[in-house]
KEROKOL-766894 format. One record per residue: residue in one letter; x, y negated, z negated of N, C-alpha, C, O, CB in turn. Coordinates in steps of 0.05 Angstrom, whole numbers, plus 5000, padded with zeros to 4 digits. Glycine has a CB too. Layout:
N
aXYZXYZXYZXYZXYZ;...
// end
This chain:
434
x311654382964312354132951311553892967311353912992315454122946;x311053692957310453412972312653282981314853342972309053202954;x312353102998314252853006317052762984319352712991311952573006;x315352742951317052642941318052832921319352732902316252422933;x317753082923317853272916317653352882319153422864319853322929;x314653302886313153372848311553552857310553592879311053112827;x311453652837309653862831306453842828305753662812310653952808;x304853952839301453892853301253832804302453982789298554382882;x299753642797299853582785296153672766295353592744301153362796;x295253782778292153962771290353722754290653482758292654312744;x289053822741286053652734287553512702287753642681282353932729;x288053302706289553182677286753012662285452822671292952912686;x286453162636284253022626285652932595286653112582281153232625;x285452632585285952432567289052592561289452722541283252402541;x290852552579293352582566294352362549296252412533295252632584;x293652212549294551982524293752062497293851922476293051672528;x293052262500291852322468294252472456294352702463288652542465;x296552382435298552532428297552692416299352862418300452432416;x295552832401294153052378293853322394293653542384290752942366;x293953252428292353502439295553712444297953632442290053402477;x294853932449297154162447295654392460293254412457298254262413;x297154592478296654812491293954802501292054952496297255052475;x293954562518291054592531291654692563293554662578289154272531;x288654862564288755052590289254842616288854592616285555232595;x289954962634291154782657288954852675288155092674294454862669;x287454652697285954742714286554622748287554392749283354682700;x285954722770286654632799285554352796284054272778285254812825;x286654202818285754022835285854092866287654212878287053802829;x283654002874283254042906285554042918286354222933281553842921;x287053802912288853692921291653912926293153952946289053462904;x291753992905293454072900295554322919297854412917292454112881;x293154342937294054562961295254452984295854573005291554722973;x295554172979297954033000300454013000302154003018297953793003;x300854022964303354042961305054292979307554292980303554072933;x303954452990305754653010303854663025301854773018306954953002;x304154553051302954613084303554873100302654963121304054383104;x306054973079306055173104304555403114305355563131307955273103;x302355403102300055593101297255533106295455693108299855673079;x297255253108295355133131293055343144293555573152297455043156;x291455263144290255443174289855243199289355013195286655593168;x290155363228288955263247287854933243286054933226286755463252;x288254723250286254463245284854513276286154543297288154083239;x282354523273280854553293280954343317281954133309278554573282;x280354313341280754053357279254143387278454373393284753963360;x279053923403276953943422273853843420272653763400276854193427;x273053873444269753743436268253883422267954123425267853693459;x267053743406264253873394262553723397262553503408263953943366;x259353953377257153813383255353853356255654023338255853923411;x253853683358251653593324249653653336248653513353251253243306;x248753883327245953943329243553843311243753913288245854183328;x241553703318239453643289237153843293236353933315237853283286;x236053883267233754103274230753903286228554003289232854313237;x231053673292229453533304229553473333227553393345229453353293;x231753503344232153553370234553373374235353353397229553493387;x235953223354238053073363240653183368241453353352238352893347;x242353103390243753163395246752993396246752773408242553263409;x248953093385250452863382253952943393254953083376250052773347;x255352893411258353033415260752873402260452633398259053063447;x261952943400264752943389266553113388266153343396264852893369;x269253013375271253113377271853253337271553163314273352853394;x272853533351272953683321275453693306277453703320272353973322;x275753703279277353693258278153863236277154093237276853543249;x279153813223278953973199279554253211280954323229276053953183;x277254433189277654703189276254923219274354843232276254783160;x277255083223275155113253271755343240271255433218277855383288;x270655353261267755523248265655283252266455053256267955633206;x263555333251260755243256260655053222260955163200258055573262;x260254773226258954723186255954683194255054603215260354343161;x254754783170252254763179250554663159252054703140251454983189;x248054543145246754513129244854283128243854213149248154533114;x244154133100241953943106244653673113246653633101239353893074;x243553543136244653323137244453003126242652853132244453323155;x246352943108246152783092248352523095250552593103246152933069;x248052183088249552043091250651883060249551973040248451913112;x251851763058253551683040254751383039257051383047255551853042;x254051163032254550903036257650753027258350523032252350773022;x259250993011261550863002263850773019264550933037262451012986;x264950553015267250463026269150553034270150543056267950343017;x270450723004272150822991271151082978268751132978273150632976;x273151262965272051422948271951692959271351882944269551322941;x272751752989272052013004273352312992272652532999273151963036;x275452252974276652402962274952482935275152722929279052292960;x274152412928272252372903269752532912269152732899271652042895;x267752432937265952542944265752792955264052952949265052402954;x268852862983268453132991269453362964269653602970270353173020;x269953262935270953442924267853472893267253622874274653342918;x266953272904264153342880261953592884260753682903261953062882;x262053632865260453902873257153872884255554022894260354092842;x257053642878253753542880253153592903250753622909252953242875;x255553612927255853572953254853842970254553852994258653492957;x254154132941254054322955252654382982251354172985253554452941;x252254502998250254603011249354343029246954333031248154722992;x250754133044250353913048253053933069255254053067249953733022;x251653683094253153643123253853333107251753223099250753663162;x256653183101256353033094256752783113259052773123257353063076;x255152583120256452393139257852163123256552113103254252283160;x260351983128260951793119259351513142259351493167264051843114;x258051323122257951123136259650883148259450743169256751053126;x261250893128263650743141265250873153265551113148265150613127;x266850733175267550733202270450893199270651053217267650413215;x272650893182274150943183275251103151275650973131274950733195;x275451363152275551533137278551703131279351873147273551673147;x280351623103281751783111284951593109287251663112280451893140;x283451313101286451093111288651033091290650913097285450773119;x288251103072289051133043290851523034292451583016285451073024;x289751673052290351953053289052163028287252073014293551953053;x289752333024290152412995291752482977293952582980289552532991;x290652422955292052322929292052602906290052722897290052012916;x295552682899294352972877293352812852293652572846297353232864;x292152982842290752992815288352802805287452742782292852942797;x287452732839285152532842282252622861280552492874286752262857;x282452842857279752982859277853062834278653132812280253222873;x275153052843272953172829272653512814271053602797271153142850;x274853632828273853972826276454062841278453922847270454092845;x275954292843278154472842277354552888278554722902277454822808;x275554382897275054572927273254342940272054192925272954932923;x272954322964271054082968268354252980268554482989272453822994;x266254142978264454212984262354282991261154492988264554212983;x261454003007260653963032261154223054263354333058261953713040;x259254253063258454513085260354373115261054533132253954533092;x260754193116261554023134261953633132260953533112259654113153;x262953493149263853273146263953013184265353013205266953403131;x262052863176261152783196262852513196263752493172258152783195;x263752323211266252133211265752033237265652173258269352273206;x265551773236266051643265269251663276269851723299265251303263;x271651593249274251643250275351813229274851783205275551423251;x276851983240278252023216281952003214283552173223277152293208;x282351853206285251773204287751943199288152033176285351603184;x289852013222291252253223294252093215295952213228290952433255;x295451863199296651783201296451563179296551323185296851783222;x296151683142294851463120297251273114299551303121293751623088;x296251093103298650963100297650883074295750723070299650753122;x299751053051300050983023302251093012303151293023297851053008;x303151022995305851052985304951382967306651562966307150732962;x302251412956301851652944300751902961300152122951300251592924;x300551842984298352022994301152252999303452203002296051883026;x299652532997301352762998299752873026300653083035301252972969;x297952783037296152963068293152753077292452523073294453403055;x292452913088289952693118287252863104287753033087290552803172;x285152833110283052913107282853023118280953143108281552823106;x283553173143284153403159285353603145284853853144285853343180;x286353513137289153733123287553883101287154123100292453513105;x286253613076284553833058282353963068282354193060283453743035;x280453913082279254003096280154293116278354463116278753793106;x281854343127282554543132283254723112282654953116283854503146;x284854643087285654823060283254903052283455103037287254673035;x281254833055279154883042277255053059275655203047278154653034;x277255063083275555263104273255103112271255223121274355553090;x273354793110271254643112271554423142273254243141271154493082;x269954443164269954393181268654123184266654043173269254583191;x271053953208268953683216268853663238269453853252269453393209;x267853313250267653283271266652953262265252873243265853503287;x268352763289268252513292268452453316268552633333269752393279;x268452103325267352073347264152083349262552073368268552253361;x263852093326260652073328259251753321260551563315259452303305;x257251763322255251473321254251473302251851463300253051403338;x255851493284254351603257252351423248250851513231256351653231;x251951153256250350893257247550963262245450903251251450683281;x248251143285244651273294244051453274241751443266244151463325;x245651603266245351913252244651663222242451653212249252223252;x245651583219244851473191241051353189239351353171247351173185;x240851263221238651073224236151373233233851323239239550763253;x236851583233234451753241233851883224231651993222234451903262;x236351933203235852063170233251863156231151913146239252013146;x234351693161232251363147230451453159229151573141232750993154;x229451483178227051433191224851733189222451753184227951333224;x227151943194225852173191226552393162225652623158226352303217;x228052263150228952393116230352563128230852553152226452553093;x231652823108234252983107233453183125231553343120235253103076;x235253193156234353483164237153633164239453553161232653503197;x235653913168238254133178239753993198238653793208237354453193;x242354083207243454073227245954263228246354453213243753833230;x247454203245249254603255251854293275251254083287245455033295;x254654443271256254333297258254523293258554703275257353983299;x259454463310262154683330262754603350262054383359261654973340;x264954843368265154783387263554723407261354833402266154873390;x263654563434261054553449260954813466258854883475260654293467;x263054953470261355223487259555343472258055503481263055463497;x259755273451258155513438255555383436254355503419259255623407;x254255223444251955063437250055263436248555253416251354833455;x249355513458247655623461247055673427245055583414248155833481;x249555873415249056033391248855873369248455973347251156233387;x249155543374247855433350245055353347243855313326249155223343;x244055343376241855313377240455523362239155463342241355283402;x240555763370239556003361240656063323239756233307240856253385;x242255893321242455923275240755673271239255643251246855853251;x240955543286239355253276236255363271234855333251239354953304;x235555523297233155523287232455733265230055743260231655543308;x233955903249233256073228234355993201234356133180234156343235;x235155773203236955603184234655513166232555403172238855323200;x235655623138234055473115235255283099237655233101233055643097;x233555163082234954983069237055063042236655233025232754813062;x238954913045240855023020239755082989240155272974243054793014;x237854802986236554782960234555032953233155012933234954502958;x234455282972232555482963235055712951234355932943230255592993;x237655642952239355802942240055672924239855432925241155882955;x241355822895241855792872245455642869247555742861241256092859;x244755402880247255212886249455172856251855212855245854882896;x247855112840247855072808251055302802253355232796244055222791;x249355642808251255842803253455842820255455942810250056072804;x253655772843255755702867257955562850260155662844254355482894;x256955312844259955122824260055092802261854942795260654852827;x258755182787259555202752261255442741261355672750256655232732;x262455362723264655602715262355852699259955812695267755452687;x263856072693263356292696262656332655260456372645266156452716;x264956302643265856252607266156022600266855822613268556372596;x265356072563266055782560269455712547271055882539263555652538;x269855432547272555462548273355132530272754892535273855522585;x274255202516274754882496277254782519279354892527276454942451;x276254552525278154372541280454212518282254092529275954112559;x280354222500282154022488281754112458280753982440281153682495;x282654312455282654442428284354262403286754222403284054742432;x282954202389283654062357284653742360286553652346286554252341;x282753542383282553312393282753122375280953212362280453292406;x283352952363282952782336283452462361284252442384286152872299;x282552252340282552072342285051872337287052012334280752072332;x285551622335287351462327288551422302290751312299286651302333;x286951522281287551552264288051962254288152082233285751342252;x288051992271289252242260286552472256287152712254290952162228;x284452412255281252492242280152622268279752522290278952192229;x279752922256277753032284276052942299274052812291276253192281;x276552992321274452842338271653012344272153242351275952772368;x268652952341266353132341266953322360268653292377263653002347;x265053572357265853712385262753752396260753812383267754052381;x262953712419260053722438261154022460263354102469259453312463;x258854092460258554242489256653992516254953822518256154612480;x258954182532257754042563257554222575259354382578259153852582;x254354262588254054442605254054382632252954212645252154542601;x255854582640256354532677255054612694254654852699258454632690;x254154432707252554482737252854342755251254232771249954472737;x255654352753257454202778258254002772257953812788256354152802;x259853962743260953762735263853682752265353842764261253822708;x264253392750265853262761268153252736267853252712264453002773;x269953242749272953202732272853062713272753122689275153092744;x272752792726272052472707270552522689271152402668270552222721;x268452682689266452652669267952772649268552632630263652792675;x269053102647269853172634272352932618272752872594270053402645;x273752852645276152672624274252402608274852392584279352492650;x272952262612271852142598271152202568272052092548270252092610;x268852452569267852652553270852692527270852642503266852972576;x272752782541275952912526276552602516277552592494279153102553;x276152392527277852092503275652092485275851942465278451672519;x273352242489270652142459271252392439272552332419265852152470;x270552662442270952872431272553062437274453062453269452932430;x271853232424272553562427271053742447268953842439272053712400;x271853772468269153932485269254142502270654152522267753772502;x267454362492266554602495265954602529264254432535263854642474;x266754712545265954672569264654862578266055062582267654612583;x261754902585260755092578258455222607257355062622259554992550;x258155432609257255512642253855412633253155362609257755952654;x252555392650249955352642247155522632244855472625249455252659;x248655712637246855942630247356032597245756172585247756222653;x249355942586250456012568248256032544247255822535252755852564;x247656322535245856392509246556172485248456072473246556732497;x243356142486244155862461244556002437245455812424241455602452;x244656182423245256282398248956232405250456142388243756642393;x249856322435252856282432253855982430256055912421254256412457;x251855812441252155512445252755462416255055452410249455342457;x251355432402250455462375253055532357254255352345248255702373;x253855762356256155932348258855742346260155752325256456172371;x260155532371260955372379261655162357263755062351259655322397;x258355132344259454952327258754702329259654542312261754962328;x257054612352257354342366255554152355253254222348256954352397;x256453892351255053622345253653492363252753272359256653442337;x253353622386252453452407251853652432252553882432254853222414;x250253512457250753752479250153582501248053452497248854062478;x251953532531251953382548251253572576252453782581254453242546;x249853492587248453702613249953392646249653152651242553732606;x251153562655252453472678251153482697248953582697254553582684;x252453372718250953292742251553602758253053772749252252962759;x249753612787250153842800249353852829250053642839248954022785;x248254002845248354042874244354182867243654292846251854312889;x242454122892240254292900237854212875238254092853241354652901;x235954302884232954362865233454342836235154502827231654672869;x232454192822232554172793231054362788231654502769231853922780;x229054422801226454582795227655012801226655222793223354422825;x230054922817231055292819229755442805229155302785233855392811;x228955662802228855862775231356012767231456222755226656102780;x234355832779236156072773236955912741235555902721239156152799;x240355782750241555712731240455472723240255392700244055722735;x239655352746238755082735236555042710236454922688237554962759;x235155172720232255252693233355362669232255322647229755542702;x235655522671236855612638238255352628237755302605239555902637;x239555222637240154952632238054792618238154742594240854832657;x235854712636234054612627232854752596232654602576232454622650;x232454962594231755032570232655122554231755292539230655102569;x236054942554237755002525237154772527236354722504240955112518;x236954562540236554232532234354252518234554172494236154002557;x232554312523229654282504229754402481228054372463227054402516;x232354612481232054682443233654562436232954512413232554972428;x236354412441237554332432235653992423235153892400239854382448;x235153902446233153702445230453712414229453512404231553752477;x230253832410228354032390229754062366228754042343227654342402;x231954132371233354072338234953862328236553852309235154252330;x233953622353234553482337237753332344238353112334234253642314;x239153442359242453362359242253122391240653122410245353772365;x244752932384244852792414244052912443244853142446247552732418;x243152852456243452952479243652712497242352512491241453142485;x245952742526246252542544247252802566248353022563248552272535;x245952642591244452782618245552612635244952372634240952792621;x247952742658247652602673246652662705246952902708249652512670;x245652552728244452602747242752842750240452782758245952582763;x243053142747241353372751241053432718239153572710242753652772;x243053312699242453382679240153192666238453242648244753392668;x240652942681237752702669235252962684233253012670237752222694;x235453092711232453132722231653402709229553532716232153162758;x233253482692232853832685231153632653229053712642237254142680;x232553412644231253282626228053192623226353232606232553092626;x228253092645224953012660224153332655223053402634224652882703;x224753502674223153802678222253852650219953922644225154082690;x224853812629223553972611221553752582221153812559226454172600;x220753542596219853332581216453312597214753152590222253032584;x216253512616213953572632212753482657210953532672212453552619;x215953212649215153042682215653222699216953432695217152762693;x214253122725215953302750218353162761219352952752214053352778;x219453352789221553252794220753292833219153472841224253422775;x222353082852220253172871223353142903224852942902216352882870;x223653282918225353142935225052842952223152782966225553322952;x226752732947226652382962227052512994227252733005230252092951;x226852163003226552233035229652243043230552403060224751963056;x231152043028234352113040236152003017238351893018235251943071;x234352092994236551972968237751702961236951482970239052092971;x239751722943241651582935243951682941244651892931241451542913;x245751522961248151722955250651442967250451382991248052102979;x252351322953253451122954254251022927253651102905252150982969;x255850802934257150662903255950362898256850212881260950612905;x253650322918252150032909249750092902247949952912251949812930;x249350232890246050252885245750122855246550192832244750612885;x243949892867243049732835241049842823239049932834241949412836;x241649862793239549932770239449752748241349632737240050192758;x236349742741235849502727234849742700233449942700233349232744;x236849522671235149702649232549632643232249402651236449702622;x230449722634228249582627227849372600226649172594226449782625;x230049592585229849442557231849132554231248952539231049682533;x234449122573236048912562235248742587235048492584239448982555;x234548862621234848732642236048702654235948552673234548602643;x238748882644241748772652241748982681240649202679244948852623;x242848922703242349032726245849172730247749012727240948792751;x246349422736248049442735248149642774246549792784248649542704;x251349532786251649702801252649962801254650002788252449612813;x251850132811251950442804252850632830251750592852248850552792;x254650832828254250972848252251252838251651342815257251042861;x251651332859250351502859250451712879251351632901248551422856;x249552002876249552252895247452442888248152642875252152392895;x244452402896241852522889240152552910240052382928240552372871;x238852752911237152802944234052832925232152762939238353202971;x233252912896231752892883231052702864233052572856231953042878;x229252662856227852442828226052572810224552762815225852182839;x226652382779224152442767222052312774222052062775224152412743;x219752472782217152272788215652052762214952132740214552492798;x215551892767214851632752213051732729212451972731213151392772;x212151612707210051762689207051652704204851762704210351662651;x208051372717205751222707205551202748203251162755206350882678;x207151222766207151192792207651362805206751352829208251042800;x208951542798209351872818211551802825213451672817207451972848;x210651992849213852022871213151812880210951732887214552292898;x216151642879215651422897218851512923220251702921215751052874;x218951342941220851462952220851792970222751882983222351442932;x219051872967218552162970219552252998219452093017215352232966;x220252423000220752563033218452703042216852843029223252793036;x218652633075216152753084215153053083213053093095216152703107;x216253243071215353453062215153543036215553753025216353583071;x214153263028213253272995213953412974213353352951211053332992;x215553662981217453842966217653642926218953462916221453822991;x215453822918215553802890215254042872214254262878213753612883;x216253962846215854132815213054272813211054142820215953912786;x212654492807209654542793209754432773211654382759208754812786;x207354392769206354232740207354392715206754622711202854212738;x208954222695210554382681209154202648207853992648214554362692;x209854342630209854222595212754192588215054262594208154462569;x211354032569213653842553214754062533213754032511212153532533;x216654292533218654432521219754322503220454482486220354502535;x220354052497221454012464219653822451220853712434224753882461;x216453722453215153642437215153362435213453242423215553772418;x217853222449217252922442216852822462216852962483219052752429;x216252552462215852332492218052182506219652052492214052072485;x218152192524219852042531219251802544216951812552221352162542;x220751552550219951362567221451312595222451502606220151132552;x221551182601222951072630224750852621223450682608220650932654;x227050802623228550602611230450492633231550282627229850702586;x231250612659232150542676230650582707229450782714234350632671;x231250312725229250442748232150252777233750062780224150252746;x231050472788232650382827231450042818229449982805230050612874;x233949822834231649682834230649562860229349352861231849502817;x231349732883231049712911228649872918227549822940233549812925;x227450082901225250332909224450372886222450522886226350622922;x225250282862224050252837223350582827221150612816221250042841;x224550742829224451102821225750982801226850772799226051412840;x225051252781227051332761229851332763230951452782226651552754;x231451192743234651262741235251292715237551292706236651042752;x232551332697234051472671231651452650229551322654237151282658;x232351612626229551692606230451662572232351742559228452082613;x229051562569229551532532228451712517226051682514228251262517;x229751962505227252132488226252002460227951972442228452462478;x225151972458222851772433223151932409222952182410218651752442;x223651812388224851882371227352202363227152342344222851852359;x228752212380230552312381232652162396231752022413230052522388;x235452182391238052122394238352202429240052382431239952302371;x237552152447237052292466237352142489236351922484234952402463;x238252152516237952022536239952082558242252152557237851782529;x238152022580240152072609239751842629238151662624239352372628;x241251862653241551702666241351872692242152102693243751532658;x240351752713241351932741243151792755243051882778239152022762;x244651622753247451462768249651612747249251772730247551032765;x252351482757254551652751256051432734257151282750256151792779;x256551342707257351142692260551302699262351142705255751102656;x261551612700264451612696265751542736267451662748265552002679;x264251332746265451392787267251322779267751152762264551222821;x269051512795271951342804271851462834271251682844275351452783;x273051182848274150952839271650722829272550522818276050852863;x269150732832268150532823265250602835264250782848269750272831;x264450382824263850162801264050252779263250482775261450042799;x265250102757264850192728263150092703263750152679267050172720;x260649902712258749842706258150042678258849992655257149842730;x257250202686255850402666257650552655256650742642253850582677;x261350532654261150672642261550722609262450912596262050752653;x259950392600259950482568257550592552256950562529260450242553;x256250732570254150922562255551232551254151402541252250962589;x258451242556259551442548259951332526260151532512261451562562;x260451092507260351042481257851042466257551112443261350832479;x255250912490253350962468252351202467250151212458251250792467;x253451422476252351722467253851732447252751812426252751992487;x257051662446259151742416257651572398257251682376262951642415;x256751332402255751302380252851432368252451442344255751062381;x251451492381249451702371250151992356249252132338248051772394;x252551992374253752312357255052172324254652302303257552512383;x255952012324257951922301255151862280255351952257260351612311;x252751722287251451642273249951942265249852002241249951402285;x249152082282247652282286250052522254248952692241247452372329;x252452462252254652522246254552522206255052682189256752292263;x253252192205253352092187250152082174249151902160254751862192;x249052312183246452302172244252212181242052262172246452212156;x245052012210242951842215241151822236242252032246243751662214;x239751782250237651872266238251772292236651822311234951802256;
// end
């Protein structure tokens, strides 16, 4: 039980909707604070950050105990750390926070991304053992240990941010420091996460109607869409549950069963690693292109916009150190209107007309692929700091994605009435119309 003694409160999606009844209940990360007494170990003492470039970095350890290890990556948000260590996008990834003090606010139940955090590890100049908020139920230590996920702070993360920039995303390995020898020796056989099938790691398994027999304000069914998961975020889904009825659906899922469903629509979620995988990610991709192909809405967000590109024939290529923060400006092409966005992407669609721009120094790209559902698409959103892709219009079809995140919480909320203009494509799309 917590402080104020409620009950861990799990993933609440559009409870204001009086119509909804016997809907399935699902975890929040969070939710494993409500009883500490099962805790594991919080790790403590010096450690050390190994980079596969030769950097070397010490500090003091946290969280869970064990070696984290993976590609090392940074993150520009203010706020939001609860949100980010619990996104799945985060798989297979050392995450560093850039700001200085991590943790001051505590955590909050029923205000995570997913059900586990997931970051390989967690890099922190501070991390705050002592939050001060009237809601917080535990420390970032605390979930972090519930979770088996190891940190370390006291670090310069200022430099570590400034050699990612300079030299793009490398491996890196930390732990305790006696052990330095034996990280030296995983560091060097250490591959990259994105050659494993990250996709299958955090998407659910069946599909499962989140909000069975949803109606609207006036009483009138609400459309039902499938969303396919590949490491969908909570928010999205609750956003998704105030527009429709929705099918929540694994990504691999046989489109004849997609189909079966019933659905007016089909939404491809954001996710973790290689758009280009041959595992789950690529079956994803090519229910989008039939669905794309017959014709029904489609909206894509972040791996679901690049599986969009893949299957529209663009390539897709790894950046040098991403997007990954809550200020990243995007300019539309068509209105001009510049909106701030967060974002969490280590990949891009390459340009039609400019390529990879932004690229990482190991050029890590798509084989040359065809256009799988037959129409064109354009470019309709671009970075407007590096000018890449942030989103695609399919040309004459009902169709489009974005690679920023219109549902962040806590913020910016700039974009998020792009979750209306997909309902309105479904409603029109509904009423006969194109």
């Amino acid at each position: 039980m917590s402080m104020n003694g409620s009950t861990p409160p799990g993933f609440a999606r559009a409870r204001h909707n009086p119509h909804l009844a016997n809907m399935p209940q699902f975890d929040d990360a969070a939710d494993a604070l409500y009883d500490k007494s099962n805790l594991p170990q919080k790790a403590s003492g010096e450690g050390i950050l190994l980079l596969a470039d030769g950097g070397r970095y010490e500090g003091t350890l946290f969280g869970a105990e064990g070696f984290g290890e993976g590609e090392l990556v940074f993150t520009t948000g203010m706020m939001g750390y609860q949100e980010s260590l619990t996104d799945p996008s985060w798989a297979g990834q050392i995450l560093t926070f850039t700001y200085p003090l991590i943790g001051n606010y505590g955590i909050h139940g029923g205000k995570s991304e997913s059900k586990a955090v997931w970051p390989k590890g967690v890099v922190v100049r501070h991390a705050m053992d002592d939050p001060d908020h009237r809601d917080s139920i535990g420390t970032v230590s605390e979930l972090l240990q519930a979770h088996g996920v190891p940190g370390i702070e006291n670090i310069d993360t200022r430099a570590i941010t400034k050699r990612v920039r300079e030299l793009g995303t490398v491996l890196c390995i930390f732990g305790p420091k006696e052990n330095e020898k034996e990280m030296l020796e995983r560091l060097q056989v250490m591959t990259s996460p994105e050659l494993s099938d990250l996709v299958d790691l955090v998407s659910i398994d069946e599909p499962i109607i989140l909000n069975p027999g949803a109606k609207d304000d006036l009483g009138e069914p609400l459309p039902r869409i499938g969303a396919l998961d590949c490491g969908v975020k909570y928010n999205i889904l609750r956003n998704l549950c105030k527009r429709f009825e929705v099918v929540w659906c694994p990504p691999d899922i046989e489109f004849e069963t997609l189909l079966e469903f019933e659905i007016e629509a089909l939404f491809c979620s954001n996710g973790p690693g290689d758009p280009a995988h041959p595992g789950k990610a690529t079956s994803a991709r090519n229910t989008l292109a039939r669905v794309v192909s017959l014709g029904l809405p489609v909206m894509g967000i972040c791996l679901g916009h690049q599986l969009m590109g893949l299957a529209s024939g663009l390539k897709t290529y790894k950046m040098r150190y991403g997007h990954r923060g809550a200020n990243q400006p995007v300019v539309d092409l068509k209105t001009r209107r510049v909106y701030i966005t967060s974002q969490n992407h280590g990949f891009a669609v390459a340009d039609p007309q400019h390529g990879m721009l932004a690229a990482h120094p190991s050029g890590a790209t798509s084989p040359e692929g065809e256009n799988l559902h037959g129409y064109d698409v354009e470019v309709r959103y671009i970075n407007a700091n590096d000018k890449t892709v942030e989103g695609l219009d399919v040309l004459e079809r009902p169709c489009f994605t974005v690679q920023f995140h219109p549902e962040a919480s806590p913020g910016p909320h700039d974009a998020e009435p792009l979750f209306d203009r997909f309902k309105e494509l479904v409603e029109t799309h509904r009423r006969g119309g194109s």
